[in-house]
Structure formats: C-alpha cells, structure tokens
N, C-alpha and C positions, 0 to 999 in steps of 0.2 A: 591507499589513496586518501588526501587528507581533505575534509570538509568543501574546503575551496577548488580544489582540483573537480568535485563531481559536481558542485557546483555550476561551473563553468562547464563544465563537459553536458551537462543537462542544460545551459542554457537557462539558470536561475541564479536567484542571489543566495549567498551566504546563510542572509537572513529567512530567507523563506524555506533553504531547505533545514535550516535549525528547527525553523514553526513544525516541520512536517514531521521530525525525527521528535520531540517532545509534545507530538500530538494536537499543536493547537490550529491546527490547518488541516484542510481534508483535501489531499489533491487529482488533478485526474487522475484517472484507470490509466490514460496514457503517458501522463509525467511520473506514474509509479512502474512501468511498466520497462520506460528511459531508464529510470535510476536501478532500475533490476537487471537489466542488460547491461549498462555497466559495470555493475558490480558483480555481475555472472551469477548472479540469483533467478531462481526458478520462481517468479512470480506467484505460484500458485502455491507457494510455500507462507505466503502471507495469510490463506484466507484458507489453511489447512483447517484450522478449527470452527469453519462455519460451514453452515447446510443449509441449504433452504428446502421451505416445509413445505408437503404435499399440497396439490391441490383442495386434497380435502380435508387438512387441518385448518384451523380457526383462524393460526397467524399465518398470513402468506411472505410475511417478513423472512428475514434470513434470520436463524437463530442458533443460538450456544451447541456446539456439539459437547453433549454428559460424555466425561470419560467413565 
C-alpha cells in the first residue's frame, strides 16, 4: 500500500502522515490505532518496549524497558 493510499484510507494528508512516520507529530491513540488496522498490525507491537512503573516507584511515567 503506498503512502497515499493509507493516507486516504485513514482520512489524513500525505503530509501528516509523512510528519508521523518521521516522528515529528505525535498522533492520537485512535488515528494510530486506524493506521494499525489497516496495515494489519497489532497495535500493541508499538509500545512492546515500554512499561509503566509501579505505584510505588518514584516515576509514575511509562519508562524504558532494560533488555
């Protein structure tokens, strides 16, 4: 599927999904979630490599998972 194709199919421009795949856009959970369903990607393959920290750790941020 080529740039423009998922474009359209997501109901975005060219240009913004260019911003999103070079990172300089941070988009919804549900317009990442559109382009995961199209593309037959398992959403939660995005965000394999992050955890979030107990309750009773210091950062309650989501953080690096150490391999």
């Amino acid at each position: 599927m080529t740039q423009e194709e998922l474009a359209e199919k997501c109901n975005l421009t060219t240009e913004y999904l260019s911003k999103i795949e070079n990172g300089k856009v941070h988009p919804t959970i549900s317009t990442l979630a559109n382009i995961c369903e199209l593309l037959d990607f398992d959403m939660s393959e995005l965000f394999s490599g992050v955890i979030v920290g107990l309750s009773n750790y210091r950062n309650e941020n989501a953080v690096s998972r150490t391999s």
